[in-house]
C-alpha positions as CSV (number, residue, x, y, z in Angstrom):
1,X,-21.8,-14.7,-5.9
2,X,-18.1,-15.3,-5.1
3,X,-16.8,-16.2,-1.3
4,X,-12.9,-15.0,0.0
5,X,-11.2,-16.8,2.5
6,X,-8.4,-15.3,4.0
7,X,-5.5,-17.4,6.3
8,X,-3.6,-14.3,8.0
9,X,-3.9,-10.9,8.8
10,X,-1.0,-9.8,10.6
11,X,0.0,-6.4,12.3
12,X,3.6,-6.8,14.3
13,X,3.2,-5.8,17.8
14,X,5.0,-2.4,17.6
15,X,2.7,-1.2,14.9
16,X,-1.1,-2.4,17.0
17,X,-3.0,0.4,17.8
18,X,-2.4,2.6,14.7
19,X,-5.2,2.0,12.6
20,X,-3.3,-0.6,10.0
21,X,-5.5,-3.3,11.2
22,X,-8.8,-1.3,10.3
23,X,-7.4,-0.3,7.1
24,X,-6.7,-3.2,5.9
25,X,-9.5,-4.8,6.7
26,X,-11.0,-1.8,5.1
27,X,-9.4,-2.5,2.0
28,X,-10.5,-5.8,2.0
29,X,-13.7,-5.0,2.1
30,X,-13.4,-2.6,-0.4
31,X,-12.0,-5.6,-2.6
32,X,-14.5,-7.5,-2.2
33,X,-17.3,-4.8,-3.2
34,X,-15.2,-4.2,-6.6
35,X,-15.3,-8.0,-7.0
36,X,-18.5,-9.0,-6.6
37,X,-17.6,-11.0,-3.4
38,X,-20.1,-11.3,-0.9
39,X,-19.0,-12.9,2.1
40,X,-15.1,-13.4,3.2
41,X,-14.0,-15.7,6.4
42,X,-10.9,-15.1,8.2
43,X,-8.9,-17.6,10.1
44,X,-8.1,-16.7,14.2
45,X,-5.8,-18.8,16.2
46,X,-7.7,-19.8,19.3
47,X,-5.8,-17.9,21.7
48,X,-5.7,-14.5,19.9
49,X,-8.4,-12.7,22.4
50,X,-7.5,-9.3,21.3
51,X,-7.7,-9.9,17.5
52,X,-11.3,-11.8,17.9
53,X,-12.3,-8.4,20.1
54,X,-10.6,-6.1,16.8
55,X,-12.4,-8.2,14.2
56,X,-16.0,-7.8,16.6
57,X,-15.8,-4.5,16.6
58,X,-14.6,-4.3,12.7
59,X,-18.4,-6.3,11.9
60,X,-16.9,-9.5,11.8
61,X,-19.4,-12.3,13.3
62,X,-17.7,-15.5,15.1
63,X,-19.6,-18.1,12.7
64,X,-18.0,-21.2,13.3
65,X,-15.0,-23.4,14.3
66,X,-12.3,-25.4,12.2
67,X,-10.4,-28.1,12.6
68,X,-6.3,-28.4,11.3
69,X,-5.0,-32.3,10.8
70,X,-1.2,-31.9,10.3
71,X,-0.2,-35.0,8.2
72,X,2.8,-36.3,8.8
């Protein structure tokens, strides 16, 4: 069994709302089925409230939370 982990998905504001978000996630998914890959988790800035409510409603499940340390 293989694991993803993916660090950004970004639509620019002027393009929200057209269905690139779900199609790419789609495509992920569809990644992930060809390559054996079972689970994927996707990093969310805290304050992104309407990309947590995109990736609920795309069957994503809030599973934990992760800590950054910026070393200077």
């Amino acid at each position: 069994m293989h694991r993803g982990h993916i660090e950004d998905i970004v639509v620019s504001k002027d393009m929200r709302g057209k269905g690139i978000g779900t199609k790419l996630l789609g495509a992920i998914k569809e990644f992930c089925k060809q390559n054996d890959i079972s689970v994927f988790k996707l990093d969310s800035n805290n304050d992104l409230g309407d990309a947590h409510q995109f990736y609920l409603k795309n069957g994503g499940k809030q599973t934990e939370l992760m800590y950054r340390f910026d070393i200077d």
